[in-house]
C-alpha positions in Angstrom: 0.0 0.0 0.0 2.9 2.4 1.1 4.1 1.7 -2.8 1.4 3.0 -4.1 0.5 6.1 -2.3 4.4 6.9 -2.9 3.8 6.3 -6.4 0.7 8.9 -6.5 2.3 11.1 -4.6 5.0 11.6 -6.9 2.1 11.6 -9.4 0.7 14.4 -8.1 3.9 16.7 -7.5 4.6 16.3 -10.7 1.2 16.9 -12.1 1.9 20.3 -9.6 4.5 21.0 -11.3 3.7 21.2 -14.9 6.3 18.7 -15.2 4.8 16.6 -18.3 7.9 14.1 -19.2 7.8 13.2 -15.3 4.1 12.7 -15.3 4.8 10.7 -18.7 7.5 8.7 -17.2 5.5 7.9 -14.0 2.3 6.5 -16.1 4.2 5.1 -18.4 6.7 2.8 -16.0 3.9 1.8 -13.6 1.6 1.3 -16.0 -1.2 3.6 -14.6 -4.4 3.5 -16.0 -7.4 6.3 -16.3 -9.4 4.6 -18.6 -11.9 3.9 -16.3 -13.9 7.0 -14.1 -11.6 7.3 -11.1 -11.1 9.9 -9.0 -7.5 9.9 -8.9 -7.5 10.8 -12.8 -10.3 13.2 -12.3 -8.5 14.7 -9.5 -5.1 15.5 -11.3 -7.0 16.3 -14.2 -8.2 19.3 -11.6 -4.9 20.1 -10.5 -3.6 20.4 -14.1 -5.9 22.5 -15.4 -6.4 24.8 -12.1 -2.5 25.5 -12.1 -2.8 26.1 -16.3 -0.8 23.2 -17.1 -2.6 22.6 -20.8 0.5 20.1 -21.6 -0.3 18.1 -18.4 -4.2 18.5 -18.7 -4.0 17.1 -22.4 -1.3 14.1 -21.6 -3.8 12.8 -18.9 -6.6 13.3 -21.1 -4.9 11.2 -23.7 -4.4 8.7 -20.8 -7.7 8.4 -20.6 -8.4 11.0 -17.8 -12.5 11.3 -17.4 -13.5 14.7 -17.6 -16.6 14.8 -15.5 -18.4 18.5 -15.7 -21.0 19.6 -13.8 -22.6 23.2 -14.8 -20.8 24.5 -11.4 -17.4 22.6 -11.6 -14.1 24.1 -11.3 -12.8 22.0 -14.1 -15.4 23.5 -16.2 -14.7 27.2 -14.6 -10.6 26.0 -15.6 -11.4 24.7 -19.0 -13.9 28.2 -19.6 -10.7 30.0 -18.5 -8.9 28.8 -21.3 -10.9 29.0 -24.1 -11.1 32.9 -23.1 
């Protein structure tokens, strides 16, 4: 269990950070999946777009990141911001 949260903490820094060929690395070598509508994808999707990190936001989208908007969201206030 320890592995794992280690691994998605390290997810999420780097997700922080805007740094894409980390988060690219870190999917990629533990073969992470968002395919399927879990919060963890949703949730960095969040981070990405909240701290304008487009690269980041569309590598976790082509991961397979679920973009779930409400009307209300802040990942639909985010993606709003953007196309401003």
């Amino acid at each position: 269990m320890s592995g794992d949260h280690n691994i998605s903490y390290s997810l999420m820094c780097a997700v922080c950070e805007g740094n894409v060929e980390r988060v690219r690395e870190l999917i990629d070598s533990f073969d992470l999946s968002y395919s399927q509508a879990r919060s963890e994808g949703y949730a960095l999707l969040c981070i990405a777009v909240f701290n304008e990190h487009t690269e980041v936001a569309k590598l976790l989208l082509t991961y397979g990141s679920k973009v779930k908007i409400s009307w209300f969201s802040s990942l639909r206030l985010g993606c709003e911001v953007f196309l401003l």
